[in-house]
C-alpha positions as CSV (number, residue, x, y, z in Angstrom):
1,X,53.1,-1.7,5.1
2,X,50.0,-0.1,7.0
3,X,50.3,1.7,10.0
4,X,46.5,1.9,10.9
5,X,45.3,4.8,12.4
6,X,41.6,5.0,13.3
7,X,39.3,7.4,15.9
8,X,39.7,5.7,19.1
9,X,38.1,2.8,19.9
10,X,39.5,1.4,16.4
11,X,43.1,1.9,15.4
12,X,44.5,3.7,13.4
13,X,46.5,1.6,12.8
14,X,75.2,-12.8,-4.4
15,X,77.5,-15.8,-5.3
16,X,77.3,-18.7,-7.2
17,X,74.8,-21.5,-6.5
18,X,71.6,-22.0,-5.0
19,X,70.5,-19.7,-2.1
20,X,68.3,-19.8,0.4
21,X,64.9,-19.1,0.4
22,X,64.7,-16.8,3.4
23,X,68.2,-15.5,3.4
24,X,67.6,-12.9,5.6
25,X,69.7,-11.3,8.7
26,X,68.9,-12.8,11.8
27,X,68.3,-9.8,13.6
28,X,65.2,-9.5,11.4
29,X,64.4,-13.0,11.4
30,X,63.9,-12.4,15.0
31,X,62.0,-9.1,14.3
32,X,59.3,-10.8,12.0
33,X,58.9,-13.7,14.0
34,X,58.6,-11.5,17.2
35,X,55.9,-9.3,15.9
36,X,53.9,-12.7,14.5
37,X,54.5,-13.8,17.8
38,X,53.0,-10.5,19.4
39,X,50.3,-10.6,17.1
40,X,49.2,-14.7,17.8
41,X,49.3,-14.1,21.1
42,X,47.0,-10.8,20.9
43,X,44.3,-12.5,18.7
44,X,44.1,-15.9,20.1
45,X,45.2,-16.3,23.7
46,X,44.2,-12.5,25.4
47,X,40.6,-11.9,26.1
48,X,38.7,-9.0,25.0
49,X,39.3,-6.9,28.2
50,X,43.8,-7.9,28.3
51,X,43.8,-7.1,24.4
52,X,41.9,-3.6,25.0
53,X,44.5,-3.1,27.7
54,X,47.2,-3.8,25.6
55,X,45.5,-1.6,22.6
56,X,45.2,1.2,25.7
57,X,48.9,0.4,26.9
58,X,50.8,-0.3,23.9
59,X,49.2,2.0,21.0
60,X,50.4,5.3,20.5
61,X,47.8,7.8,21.3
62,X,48.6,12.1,20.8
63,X,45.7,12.5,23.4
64,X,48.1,11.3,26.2
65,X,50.1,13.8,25.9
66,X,47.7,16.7,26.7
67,X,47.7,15.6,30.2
68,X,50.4,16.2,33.0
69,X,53.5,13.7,33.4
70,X,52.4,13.0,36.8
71,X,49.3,11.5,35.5
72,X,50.5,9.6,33.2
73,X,52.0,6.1,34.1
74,X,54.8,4.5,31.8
75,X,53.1,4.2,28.8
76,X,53.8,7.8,28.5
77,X,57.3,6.9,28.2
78,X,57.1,3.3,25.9
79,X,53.9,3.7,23.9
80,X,56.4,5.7,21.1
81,X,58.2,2.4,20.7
82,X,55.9,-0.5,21.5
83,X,53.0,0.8,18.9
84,X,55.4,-0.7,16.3
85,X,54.8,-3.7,18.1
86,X,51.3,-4.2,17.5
87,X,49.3,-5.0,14.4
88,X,45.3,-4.9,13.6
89,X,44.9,-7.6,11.5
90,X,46.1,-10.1,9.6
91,X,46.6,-8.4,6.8
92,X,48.1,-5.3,8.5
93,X,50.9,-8.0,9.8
94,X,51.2,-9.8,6.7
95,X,51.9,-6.8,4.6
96,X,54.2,-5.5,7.1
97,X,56.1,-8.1,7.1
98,X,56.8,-8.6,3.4
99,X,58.0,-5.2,3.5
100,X,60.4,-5.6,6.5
101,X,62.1,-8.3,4.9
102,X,62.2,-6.7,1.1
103,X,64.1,-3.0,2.7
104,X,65.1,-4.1,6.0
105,X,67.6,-6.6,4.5
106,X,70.0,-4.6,2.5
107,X,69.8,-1.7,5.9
108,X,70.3,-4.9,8.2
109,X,73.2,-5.9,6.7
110,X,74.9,-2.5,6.3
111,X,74.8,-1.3,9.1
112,X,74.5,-4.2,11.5
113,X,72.6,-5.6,14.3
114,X,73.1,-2.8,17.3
115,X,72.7,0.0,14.9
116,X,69.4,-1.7,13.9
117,X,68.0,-2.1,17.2
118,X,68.5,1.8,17.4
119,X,68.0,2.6,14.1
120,X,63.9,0.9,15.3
121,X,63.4,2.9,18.1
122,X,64.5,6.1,17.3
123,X,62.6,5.7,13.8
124,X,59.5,4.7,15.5
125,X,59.6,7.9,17.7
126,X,60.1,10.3,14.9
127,X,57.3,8.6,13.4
128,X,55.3,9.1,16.1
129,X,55.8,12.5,16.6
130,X,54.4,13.5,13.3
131,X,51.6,11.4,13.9
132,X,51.4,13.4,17.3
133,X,51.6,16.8,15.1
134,X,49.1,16.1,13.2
135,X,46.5,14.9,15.5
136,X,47.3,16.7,18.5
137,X,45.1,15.7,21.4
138,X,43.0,13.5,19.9
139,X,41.9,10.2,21.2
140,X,43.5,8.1,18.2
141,X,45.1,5.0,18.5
142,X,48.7,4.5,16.0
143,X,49.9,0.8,15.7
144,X,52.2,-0.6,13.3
145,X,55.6,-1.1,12.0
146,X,55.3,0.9,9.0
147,X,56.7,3.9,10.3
148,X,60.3,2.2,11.0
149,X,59.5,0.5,7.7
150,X,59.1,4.0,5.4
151,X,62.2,4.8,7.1
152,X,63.9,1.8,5.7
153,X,63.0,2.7,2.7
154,X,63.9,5.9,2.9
155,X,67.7,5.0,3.9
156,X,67.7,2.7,0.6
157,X,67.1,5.5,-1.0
158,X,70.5,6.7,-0.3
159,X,72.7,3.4,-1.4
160,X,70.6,0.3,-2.9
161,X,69.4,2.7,-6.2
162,X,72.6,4.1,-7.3
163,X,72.6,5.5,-10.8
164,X,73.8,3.0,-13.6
165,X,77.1,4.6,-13.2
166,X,78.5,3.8,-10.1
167,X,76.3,0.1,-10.2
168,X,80.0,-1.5,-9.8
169,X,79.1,-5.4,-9.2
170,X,79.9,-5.4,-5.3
171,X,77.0,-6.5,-3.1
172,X,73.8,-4.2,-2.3
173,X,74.9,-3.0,1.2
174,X,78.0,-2.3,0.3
175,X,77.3,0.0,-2.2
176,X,78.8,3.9,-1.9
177,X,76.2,5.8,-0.2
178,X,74.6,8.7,-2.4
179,X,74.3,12.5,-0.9
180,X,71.1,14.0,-0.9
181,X,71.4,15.6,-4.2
182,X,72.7,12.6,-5.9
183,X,69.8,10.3,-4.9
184,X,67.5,12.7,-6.1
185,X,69.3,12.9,-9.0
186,X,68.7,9.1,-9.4
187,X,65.7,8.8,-11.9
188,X,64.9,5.0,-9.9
189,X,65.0,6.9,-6.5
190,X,62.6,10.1,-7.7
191,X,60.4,7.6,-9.2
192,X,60.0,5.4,-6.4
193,X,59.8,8.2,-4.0
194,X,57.0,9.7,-6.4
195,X,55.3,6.4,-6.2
196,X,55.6,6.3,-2.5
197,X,54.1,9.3,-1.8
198,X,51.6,9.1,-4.2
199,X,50.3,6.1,-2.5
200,X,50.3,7.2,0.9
201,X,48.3,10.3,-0.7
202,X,45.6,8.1,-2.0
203,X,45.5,6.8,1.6
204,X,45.4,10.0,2.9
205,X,41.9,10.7,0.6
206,X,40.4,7.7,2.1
207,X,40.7,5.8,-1.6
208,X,40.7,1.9,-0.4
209,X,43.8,-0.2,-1.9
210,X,44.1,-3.4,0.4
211,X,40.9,-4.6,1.6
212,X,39.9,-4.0,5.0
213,X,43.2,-2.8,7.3
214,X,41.2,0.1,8.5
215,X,42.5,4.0,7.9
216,X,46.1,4.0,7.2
217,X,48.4,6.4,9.4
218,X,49.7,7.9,6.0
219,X,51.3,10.8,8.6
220,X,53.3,8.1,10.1
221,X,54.3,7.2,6.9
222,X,55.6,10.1,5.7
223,X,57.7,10.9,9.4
224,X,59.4,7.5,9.1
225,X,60.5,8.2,5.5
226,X,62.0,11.9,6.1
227,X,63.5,10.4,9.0
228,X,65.2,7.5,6.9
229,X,66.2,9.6,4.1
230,X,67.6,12.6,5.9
231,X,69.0,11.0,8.9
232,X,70.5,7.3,7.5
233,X,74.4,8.8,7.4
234,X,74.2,8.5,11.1
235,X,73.7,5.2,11.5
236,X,75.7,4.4,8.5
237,X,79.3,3.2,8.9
238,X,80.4,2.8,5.6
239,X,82.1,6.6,5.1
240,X,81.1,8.4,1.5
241,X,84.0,8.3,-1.1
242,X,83.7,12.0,-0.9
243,X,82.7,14.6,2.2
244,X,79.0,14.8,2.4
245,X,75.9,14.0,4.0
């Protein structure tokens, strides 16, 4: 999960029996195989001068935004969604990947396909717009999926680490969904949301973890989780036992 995010030119960017494999929702089947797809076509069949255009037209990039709407062309518009689209590397894919399918499944499947379609773009915005806080102006190119990925995490956050408690044998999405003060409450959710920032702090010092992905966009990161965490009852449709958000 590695939103890379570089000085422009680079970028910074249940049941009985045997189950599948892959048993994933096919809305994010289609979503992995879609950005593979993306990314095949990128490296292997677009030159150097269409894959620049694509980096220009398709990466996120806060110095856009300094100029007037009338120069800008569509991008202006897109380029908050379709960085997510785009990958750096193998690796960067590779990684995102793994951890599309390992939180987008249990989110997928609670809240179903439409709401996840949404659920992307507007996560992939908010992400953004840190990013674009953070680095106002400058000429920096943001690509990657890890945005909407941290805020995947973030909404599992809120029902797939209940407390032993209320672990009541009924399927991972359907679990009751925890208020904010009950999820961190949850020593599993304050640990792993320790962890997770942690990690994206040693990415913000510059301290290499996997290999060569370039400088990971910690900032969208961290947008894309608040997002997730704070925002998931919106999206959710399975109503709390008790009022709260």
């Amino acid at each position: 999960m590695n939103d890379t995010a570089d000085p422009a030119p680079e970028c910074r960017h249940g049941g009985q029996g045997r189950q599948p494999v892959f048993n994933l929702p096919g809305i994010l089947t289609a979503s992995i195989v879609l950005l593979i797809a993306i990314y095949v076509i990128q490296a292997n069949v677009l030159d150097d001068d269409l894959r620049e255009k694509v980096y220009l037209f398709g990466a996120f990039v806060p110095a856009r935004y300094i100029y007037p709407l009338s120069e800008q062309g569509l991008e202006w518009f897109t380029s908050p969604v379709t960085y997510s689209l785009l990958h750096g590397g193998i690796e960067h894919l590779g990684f995102n990947c793994l951890w599309l399918a390992a939180f987008g499944a249990p989110v997928v499947r609670r809240i179903g396909t439409l709401r996840f379609l949404i659920y992307w773009l507007i996560s992939s915005i908010a992400s953004a717009l840190l990013f674009l806080a953070l680095h106002w102006g400058e000429a920096s190119l943001l690509i990657g999926a890890s945005g909407v990925i941290s805020a995947l995490m973030g909404s599992a956050c809120r029902f797939a680490f209940p407390p032993e408690d209320r672990r009541i044998g009924m399927p991972v999405h359907l679990l009751p969904r925890l208020s904010v003060a009950q999820a961190l409450r949850s020593n599993t959710v304050r640990v792993f949301i320790l962890m997770w920032f942690v990690g994206n702090l040693i990415f913000a010092l510059g301290i290499p973890l996997l290999g060569d992905i370039g400088a990971v966009a910690w900032e969208a990161h961290i947008g894309g989780f608040i997002f997730g965490f704070f925002l998931f009852p919106l999206f959710d449709p399975l109503r709390r036992p008790r009022a709260g958000f």
